[in-house]
N, C-alpha and C positions, 0 to 999 in steps of 0.2 A: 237465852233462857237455859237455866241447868235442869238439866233431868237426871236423875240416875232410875234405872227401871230393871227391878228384880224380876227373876225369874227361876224355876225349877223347883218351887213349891210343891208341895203334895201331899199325901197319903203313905204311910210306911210302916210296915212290922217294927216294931223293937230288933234291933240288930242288923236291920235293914238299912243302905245305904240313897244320899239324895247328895246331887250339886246343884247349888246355888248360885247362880250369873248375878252380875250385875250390871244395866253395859251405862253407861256416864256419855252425855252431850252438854256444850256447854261449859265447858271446865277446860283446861290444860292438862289432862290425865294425869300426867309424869308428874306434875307439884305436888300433889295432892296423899296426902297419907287415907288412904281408903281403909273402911273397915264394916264390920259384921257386927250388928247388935240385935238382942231380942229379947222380946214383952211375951211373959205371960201373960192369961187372964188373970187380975187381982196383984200384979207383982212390979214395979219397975223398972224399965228398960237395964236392960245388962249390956255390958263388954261381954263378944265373943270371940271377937280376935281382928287385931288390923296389921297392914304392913305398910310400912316408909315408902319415902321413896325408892332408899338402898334395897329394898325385899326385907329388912329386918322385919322378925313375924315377932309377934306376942298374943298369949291367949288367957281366958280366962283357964282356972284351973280344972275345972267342971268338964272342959274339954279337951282338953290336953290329951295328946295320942291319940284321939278320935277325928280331930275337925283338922282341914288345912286349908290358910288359906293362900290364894295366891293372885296374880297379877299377870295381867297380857296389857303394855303399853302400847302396843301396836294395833287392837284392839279395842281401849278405853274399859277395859271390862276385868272386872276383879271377880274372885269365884270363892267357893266355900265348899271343901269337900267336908263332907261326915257322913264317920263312918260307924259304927257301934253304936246308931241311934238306940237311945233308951226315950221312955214316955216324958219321959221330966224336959226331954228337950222341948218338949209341944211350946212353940212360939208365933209370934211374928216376928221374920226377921228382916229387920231395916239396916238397909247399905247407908255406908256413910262414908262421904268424901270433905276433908278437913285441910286446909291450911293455916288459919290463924282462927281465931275468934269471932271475926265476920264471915269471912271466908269456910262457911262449914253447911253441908247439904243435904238433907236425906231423902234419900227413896221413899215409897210410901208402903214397902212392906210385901214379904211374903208369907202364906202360911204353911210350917210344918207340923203334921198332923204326925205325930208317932201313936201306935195304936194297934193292937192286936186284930 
């Protein structure tokens, strides 16, 4: 059974900093291009950023220079750092672990509260 299960959710000042775990059972890790996605309330799930197998990273633009993300194979566990939280970040964010078209998984979500 795959699980992937976020973690490091929270509550945060604007300009305030959180990481986000993800840790994946169930899966082959290393296959897998894992990534960061998030829902506002009222808005559509977005791209926030995923990495290959190779670590190649890509982000959405919205985040760029603030978010990073990265990969522990040894581990099974991908992470999200951000950092210059602003309030527009307020999401749920869902980990996503992808190989093909059938082969595609997600977490069930954490919440980041940005918030004075």
């Amino acid at each position: 059974q795959v699980q992937l299960v976020e973690s490091g959710g929270g509550l945060v000042q604007p300009g305030g900093s959180l990481r986000l775990s993800c840790a994946a059972s169930g899966i082959i890790f290393s296959i897998y291009t894992m990534g960061w996605y998030r829902q506002a309330p009222g808005k559509q799930r977005e791209l926030v950023a995923t990495i290959t197998t190779g670590a190649r990273t890509n982000y959405a633009d919205s985040v760029k220079g603030r978010f990073t993300i990265s990969r522990d194979n040894t581990k099974n566990t991908v992470y999200l750092q951000m950092n210059s939280l602003k309030p527009e970040d307020t999401a749920a964010y869902y980990c996503n672990a992808n190989r093909n078209a059938i082969m595609n998984f997600w977490g069930k979500g954490a919440l980041v509260t940005v918030s004075p």
